[in-house]
Backbone as CSV, one residue per row, in Angstrom:
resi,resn,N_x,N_y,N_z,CA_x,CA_y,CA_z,C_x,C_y,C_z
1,UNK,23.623,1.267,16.224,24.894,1.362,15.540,24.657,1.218,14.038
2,UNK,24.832,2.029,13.133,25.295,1.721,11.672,25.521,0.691,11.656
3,UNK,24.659,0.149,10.022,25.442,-1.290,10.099,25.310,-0.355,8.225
4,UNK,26.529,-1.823,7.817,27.062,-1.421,6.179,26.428,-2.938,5.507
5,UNK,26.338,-2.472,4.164,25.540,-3.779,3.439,26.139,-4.012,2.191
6,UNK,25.956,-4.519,1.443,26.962,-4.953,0.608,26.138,-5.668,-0.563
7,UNK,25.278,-4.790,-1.540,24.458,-5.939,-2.526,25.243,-5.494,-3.761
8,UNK,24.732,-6.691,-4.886,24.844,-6.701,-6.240,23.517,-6.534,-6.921
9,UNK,23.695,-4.930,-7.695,22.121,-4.840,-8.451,21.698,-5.420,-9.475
10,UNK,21.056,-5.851,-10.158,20.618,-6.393,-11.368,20.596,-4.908,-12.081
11,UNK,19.946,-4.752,-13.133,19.801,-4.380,-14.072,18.581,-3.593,-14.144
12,UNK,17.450,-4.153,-13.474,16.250,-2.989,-12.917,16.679,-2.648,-11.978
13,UNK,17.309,-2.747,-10.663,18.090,-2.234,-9.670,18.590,-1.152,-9.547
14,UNK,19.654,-1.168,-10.627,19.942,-0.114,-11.281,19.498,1.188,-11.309
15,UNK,18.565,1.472,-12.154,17.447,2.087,-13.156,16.725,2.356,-12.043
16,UNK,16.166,1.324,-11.325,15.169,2.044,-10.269,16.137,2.799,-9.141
17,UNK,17.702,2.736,-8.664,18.445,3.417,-7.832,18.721,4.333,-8.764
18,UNK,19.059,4.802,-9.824,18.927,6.099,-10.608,17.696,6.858,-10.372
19,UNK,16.511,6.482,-10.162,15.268,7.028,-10.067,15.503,7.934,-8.841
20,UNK,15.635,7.191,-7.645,15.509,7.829,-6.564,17.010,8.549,-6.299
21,UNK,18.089,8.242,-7.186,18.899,9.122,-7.212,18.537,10.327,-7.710
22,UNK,17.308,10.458,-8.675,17.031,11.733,-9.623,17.385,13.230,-8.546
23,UNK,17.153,13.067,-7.094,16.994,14.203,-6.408,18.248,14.750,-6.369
24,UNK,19.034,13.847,-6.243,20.606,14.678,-5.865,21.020,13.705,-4.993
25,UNK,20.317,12.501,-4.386,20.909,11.844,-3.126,22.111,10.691,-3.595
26,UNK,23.143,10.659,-2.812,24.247,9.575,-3.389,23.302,8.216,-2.914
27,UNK,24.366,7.482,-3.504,24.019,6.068,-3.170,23.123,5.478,-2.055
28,UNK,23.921,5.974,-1.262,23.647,5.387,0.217,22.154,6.056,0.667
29,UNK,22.044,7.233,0.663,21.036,7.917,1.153,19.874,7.286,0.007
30,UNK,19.913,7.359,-1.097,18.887,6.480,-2.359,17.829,5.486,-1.470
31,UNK,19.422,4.450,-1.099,19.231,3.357,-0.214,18.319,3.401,0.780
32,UNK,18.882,4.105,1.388,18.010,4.522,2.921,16.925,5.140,2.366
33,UNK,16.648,6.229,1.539,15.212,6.818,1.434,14.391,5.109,1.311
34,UNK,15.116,4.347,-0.131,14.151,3.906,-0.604,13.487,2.441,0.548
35,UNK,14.673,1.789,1.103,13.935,1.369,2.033,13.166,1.571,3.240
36,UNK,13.203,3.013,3.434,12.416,3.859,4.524,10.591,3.519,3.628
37,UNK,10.649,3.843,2.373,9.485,4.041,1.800,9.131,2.893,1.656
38,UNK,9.240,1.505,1.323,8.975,0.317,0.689,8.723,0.348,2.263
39,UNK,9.320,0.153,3.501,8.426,-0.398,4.660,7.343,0.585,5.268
40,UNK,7.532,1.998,5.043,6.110,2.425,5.131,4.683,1.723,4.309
41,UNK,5.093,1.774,2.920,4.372,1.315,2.545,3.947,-0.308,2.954
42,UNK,4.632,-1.119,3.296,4.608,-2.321,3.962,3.401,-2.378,4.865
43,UNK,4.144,-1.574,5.726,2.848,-1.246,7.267,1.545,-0.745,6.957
44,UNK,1.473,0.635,5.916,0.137,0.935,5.581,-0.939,-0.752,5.015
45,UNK,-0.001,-1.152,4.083,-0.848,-2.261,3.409,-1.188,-3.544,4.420
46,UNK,0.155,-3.454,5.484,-0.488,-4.462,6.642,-1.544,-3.992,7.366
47,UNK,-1.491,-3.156,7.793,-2.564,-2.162,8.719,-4.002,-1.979,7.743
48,UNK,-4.156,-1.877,6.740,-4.922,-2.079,5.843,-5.721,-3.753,5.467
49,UNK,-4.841,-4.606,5.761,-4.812,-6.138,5.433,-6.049,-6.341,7.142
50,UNK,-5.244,-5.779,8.343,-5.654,-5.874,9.416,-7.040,-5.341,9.827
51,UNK,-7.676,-4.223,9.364,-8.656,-3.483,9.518,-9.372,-4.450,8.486
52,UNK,-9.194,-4.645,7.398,-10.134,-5.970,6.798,-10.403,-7.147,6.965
53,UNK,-9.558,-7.487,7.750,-9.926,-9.107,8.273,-10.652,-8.610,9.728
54,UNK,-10.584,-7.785,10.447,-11.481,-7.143,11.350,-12.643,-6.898,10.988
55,UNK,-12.990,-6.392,10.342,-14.774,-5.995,9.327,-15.109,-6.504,9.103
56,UNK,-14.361,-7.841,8.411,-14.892,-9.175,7.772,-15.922,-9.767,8.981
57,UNK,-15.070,-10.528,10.261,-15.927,-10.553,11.080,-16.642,-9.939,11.919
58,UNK,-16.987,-8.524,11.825,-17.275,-7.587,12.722,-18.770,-7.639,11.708
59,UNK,-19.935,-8.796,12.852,-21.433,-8.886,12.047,-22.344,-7.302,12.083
60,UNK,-21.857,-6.302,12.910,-22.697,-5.162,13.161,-22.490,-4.322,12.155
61,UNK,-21.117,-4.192,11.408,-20.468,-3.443,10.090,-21.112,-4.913,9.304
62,UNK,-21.020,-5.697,8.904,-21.650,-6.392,7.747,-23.329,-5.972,7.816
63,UNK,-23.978,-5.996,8.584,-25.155,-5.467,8.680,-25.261,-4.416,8.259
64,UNK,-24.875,-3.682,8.742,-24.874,-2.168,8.648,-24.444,-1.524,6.800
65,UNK,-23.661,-2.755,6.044,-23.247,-2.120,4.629,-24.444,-3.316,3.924
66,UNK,-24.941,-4.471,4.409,-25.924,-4.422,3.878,-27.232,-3.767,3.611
67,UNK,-27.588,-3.212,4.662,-28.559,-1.585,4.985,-27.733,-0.696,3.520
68,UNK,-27.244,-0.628,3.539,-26.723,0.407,2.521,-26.629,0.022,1.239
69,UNK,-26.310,-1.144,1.235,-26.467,-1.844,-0.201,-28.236,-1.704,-0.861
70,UNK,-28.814,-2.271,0.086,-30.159,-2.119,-0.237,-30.466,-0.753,-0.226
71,UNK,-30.148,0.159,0.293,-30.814,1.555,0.489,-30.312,2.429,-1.141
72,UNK,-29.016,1.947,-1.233,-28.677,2.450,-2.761,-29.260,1.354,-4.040
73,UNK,-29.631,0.211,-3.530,-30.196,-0.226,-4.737,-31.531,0.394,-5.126
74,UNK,-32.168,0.725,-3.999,-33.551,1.470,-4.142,-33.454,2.810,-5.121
75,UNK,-32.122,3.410,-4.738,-31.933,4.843,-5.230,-31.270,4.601,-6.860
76,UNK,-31.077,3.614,-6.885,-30.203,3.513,-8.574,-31.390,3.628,-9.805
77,UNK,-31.474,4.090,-10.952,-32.112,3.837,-11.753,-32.074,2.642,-12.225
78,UNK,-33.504,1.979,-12.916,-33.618,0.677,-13.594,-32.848,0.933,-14.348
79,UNK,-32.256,-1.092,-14.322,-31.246,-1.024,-15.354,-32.442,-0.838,-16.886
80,UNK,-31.444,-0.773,-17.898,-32.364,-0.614,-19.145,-31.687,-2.032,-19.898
81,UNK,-32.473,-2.457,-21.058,-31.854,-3.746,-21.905,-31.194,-3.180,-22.655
């Protein structure tokens, strides 16, 4: 069911609901795009947060980028003074 909401914007509020108004969308739809996007982005950065605390302890991937660390330090040129 629709539900209705009822805020007071500040002053960047504003300015940033003009932004995503730039397309043509009224109020409401602004609304809805913009909190559609702020929780995508939410989930990517959780899902992102999640796959790194996974690697962290995952010792076969820490192994495995130390192998690589060393294999590109071999390949780097000396540093110079």
């Amino acid at each position: 069911m629709p539900r209705s909401l009822h805020v007071r914007l500040d002053d960047a509020s504003v300015a940033a609901l003009e932004i995503v108004r730039g397309d043509g969308l009224t109020d409401s739809e602004a609304v809805r795009t913009a909190l559609q996007e702020a929780a995508s982005r939410r989930r990517v950065r959780s899902a992102i947060r999640d796959e790194v605390r996974r690697l962290a302890v995952d010792e076969r991937d820490r192994e495995e980028m130390r192998v690589i660390r060393e294999q590109l330090a071999e390949l780097a040129p000396p540093l110079s003074d």
